[in-house]
N, C-alpha and C positions, 0 to 999 in steps of 0.2 A: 520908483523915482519919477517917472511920467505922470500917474496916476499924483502926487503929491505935489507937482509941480501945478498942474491942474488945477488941484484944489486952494494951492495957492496966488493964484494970478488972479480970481475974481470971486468977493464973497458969495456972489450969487452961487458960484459952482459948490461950495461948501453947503450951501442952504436946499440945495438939487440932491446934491448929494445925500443931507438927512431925509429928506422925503424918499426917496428911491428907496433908503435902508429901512425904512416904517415900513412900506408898500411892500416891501419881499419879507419883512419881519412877519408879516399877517399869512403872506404867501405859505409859508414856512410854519408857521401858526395850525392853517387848514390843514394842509397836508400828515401832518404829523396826527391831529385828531379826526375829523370827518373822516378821509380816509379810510383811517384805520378803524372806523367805528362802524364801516360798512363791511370792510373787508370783514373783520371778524363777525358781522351780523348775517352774510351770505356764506363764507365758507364753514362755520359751526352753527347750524341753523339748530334753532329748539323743533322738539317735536310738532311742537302748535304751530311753527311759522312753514315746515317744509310745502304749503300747498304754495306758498308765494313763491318758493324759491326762483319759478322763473320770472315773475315780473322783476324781483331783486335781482336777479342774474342781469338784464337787460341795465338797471340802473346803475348795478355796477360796471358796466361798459363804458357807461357814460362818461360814470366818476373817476375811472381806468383814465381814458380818453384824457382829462383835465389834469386829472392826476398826474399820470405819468409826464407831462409833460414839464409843470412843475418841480416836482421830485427831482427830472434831469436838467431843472435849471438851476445859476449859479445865484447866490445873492449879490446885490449890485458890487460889491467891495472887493468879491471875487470876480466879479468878469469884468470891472477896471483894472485888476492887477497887471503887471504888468508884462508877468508869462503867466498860462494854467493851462491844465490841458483838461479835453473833455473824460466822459466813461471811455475806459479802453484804451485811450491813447496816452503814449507816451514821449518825448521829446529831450532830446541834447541841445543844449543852448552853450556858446564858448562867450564869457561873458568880459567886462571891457577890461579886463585885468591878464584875463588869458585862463581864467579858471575854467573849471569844465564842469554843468550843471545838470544833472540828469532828473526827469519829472516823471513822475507817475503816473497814473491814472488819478482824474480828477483832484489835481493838486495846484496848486497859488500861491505865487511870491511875489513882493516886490522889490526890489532892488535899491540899495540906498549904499553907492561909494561916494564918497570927496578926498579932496586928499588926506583926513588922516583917519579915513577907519573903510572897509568895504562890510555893507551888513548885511544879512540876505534874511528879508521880511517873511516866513513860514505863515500862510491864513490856514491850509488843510493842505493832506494830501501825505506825501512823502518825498524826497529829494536824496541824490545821491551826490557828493559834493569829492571834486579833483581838485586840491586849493593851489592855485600859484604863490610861488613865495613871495614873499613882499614885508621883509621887518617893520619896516615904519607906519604900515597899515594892518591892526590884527583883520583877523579875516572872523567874524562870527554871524548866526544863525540865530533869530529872537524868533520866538512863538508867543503866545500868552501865556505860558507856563513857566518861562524859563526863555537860556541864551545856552549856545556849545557853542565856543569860541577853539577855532584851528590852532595846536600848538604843531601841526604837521601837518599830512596832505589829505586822507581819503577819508570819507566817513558818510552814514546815512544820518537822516534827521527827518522822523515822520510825526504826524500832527491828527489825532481821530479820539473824536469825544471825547475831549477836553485835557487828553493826555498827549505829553510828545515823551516819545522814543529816541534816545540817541546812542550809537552803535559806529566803533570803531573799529578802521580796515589793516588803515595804514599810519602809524606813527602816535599822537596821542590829543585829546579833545579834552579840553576842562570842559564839564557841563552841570551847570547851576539854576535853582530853581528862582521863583518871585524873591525868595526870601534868603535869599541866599546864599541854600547851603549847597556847596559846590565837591566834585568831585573830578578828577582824573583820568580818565580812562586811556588802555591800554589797546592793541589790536584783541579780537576777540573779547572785548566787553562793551557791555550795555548799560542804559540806565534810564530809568524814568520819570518825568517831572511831572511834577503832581501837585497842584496850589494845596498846600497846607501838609504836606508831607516829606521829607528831608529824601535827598539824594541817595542814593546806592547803587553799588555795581553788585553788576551780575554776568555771565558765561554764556555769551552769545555764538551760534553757530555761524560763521562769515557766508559759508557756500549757501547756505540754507534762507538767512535773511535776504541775503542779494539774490536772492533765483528770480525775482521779480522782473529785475533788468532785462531775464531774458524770456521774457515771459510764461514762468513759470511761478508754482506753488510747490513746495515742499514739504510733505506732512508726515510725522513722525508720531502714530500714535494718536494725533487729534483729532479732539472733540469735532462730530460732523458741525455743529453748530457754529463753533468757530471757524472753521473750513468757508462754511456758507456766508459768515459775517463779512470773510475777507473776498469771497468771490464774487458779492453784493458789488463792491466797488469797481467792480471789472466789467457788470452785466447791466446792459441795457433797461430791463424791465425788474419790477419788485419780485425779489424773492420772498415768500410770506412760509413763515416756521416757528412751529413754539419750541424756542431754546429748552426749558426744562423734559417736554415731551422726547429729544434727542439726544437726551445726556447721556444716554446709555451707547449710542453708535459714535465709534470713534476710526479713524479710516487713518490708512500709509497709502503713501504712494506719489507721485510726480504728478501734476496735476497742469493745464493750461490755460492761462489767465487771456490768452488773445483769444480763443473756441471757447466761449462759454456754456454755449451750446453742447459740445462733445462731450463737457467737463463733467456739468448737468447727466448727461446720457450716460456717462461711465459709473456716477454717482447712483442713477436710478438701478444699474444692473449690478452694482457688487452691492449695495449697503440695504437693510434692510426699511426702506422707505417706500410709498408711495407718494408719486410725483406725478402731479396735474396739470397742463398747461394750460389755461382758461384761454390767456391771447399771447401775443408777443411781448406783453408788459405785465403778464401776470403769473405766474409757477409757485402751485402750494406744492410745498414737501411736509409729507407727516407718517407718520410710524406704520407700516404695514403689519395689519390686520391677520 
């Protein structure tokens, strides 16, 4: 609402605004390629390069150094929002209606009530929503995917490459995609919005999804790699792993999303990995030998 308010008072801030989002558009751009083109150039070196390895090691510090800093920065649209929270942190917000809004780790909204609708803008991240009642105003949840609009009180709504999740607690959520095909949900269902793909429910575990809140992971069975995907969002520095090389370790157990550190160390002593710590912003994991 602030952030929108902003960009409406002076074109100038509009015209600020495009340039900020090019400049991290590029940001985002590097990071994603250079990067990654080093990383995998120093950590699986060819035979013929292993005599460079240490000048490469030193440049990758560098690239670490810029890197990581990057990586853990927000794009402009995100750190205007008008709540988000960093890696790690997570936050309650009681919002002007009397709802109750729980944020994630690294997640972004902005907030758009008047009096006849309250909407809650989803950029990333995840949210857990206590909705106040209010008939005359629906209470809904937009992504770029899709909208889940409150027909009751509790519910999550997460938002990660390019998909949102929506997953009900207490009472029941319409949740509908761009195109929309819209569905229903009950406590204990889920569903997923996907541009170009129709709605469906599916059998979500309540205690298991919400372990977050208390910062916790719950793993039943799962793939290490997905494990590691979701513990990325938690951890300061790049976790670097090739998903296909890990498909075979798949780990149980309670897991702690505030210690990543611990998390890491419990991962290196039960699962069949070797784990490398180059710096504080760099941990390869890869299949022990």
């Amino acid at each position: 609402m602030a952030f929108a308010q902003w960009l409406a008072s002076d074109a100038r801030h509009a015209t600020a605004f495009t340039q900020m989002e090019k400049l991290w558009s590029r940001f985002d751009a590097a990071q994603e390629t250079s990067s990654k083109r080093v990383l995998n150039a120093v950590l699986k070196p060819s035979k013929h390069k292993r005599n460079k390895v240490f000048t490469t090691g030193l440049c990758l510090l560098a690239v670490m150094l810029v890197g990581g800093v990057v990586a853990n920065s927000l794009p402009a649209r995100v750190m205007l929002a008008d709540y988000h929270t960093g890696i790690g942190e997570q936050r309650t917000i009681e919002l002007a209606d009397h709802s109750q809004m729980t944020l994630d780790t690294h997640s972004a909204v902005n907030i758009h009530f008047n009096g006849g609708q309250r909407r809650v803008e989803l950029l990333q991240g995840k949210i857990l929503l206590q909705v106040a009642k209010d008939a005359q105003r629906p209470f809904v949840v937009e992504t770029a995917e899709g909208t889940a609009r409150a027909l009751g009180t509790q519910y999550t709504v997460g938002r990660q490459h390019h998909v949102t999740q929506v997953m009900v607690i207490e009472s029941s959520v319409e949740a509908c995609t761009i195109q929309r095909s819209c569905v229903t949900l009950s406590p204990g269902e889920a569903t997923l919005l996907q541009n170009d793909l129709p709605a469906s429910k599916t059998n979500a575990d309540i205690q298991n999804e919400t372990a977050w809140i208390s910062s916790r992971l719950v793993a039943d069975d799962l793939p290490l790699s997905l494990l590691l995907s979701e513990l990325q969002r938690y951890h300061q520095g790049h976790l670097y792993y090739d998903a296909a090389a890990l498909e075979h370790v798949h780990v149980s157990g309670v897991f702690a999303l505030n210690d990543t550190a611990r998390t890491l160390k419990v991962l290196a002593d039960t699962t069949p990995v070797a784990m490398t710590h180059y710096t504080p912003w760099l941990t390869s994991i890869q299949p022990a030998h």
